[in-house]
VOGU-3710 file (C-alpha; in Angstrom, 3 decimals, decimal comma):
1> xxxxxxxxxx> 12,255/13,282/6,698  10,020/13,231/10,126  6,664/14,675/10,139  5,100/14,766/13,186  1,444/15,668/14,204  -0,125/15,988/17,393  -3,171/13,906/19,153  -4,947/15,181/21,994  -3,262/12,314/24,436  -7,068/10,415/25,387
11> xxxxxxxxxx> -7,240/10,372/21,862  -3,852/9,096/20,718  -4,057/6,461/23,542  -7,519/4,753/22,355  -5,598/4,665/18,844  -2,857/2,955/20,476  -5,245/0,626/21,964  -6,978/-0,380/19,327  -4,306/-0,328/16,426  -1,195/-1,037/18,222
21> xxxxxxxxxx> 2,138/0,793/16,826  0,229/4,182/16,496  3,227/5,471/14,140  3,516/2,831/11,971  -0,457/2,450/11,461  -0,281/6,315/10,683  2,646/6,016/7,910  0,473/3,552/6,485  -2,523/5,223/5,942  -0,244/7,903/3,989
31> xxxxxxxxxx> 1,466/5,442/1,885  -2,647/3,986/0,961  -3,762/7,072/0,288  -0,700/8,461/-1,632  -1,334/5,138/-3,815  -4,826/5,631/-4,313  -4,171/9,159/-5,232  -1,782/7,905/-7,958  1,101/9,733/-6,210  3,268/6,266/-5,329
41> xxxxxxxxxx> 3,127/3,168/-6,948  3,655/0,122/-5,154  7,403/-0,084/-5,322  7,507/3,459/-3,493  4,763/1,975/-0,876  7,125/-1,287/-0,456  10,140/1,433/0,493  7,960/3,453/2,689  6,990/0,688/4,512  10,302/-1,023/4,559
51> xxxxxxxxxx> 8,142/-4,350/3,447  10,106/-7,094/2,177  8,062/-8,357/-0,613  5,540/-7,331/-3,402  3,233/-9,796/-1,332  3,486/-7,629/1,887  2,467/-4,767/-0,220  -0,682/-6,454/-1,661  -1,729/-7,719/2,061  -1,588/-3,667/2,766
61> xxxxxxxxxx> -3,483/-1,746/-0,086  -5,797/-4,881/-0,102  -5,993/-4,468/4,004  -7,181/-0,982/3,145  -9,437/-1,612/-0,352  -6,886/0,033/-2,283  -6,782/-2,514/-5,104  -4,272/-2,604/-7,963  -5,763/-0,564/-11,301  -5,707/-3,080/-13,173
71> xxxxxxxxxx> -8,105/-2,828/-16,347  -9,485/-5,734/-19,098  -7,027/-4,444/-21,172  -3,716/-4,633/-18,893  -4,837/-8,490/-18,354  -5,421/-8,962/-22,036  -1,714/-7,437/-22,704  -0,175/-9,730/-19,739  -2,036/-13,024/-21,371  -0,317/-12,078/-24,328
81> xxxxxxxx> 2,733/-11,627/-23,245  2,358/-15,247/-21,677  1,165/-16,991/-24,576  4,407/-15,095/-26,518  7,319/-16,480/-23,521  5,313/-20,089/-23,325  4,248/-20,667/-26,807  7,181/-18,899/-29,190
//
């Protein structure tokens, strides 16, 4: 799908100046706020973007301060699991 929006062309050409690819810079700052909303995860940011890696993704949100939510509890299950696949 396209969605297109329209700058007043001063405007849009500042923006250009000072961000560079205008479009992609936009689609961006939909895919951060759709993840910060809780409406993508990462994966879905990774396809929107058309980024390679789960790296690429963190360089992004973390770009924007859109950090992972990650809780005390999701690292306590993830130790866990670790200590279960290291130490059977």
């Amino acid at each position: 799908m396209n969605v297109a929006i329209e700058l007043p062309e001063d405007i849009a050409l500042h923006l250009a100046q000072n961000w560079g690819n205008l479009s992609q810079r936009t689609l961006e700052a939909v895919a951060v706020e759709a993840y910060r909303a809780g409406v993508l995860t990462e994966a879905q940011v990774q396809e929107m973007l058309c980024l390679s890696s789960r790296w690429e993704v963190d360089r992004v949100l973390k770009q924007a301060h859109a950090y992972l939510d990650y809780t005390e509890e999701d690292l306590a299950g993830d130790i866990e699991a670790l200590r279960a696949v290291t130490h059977p």
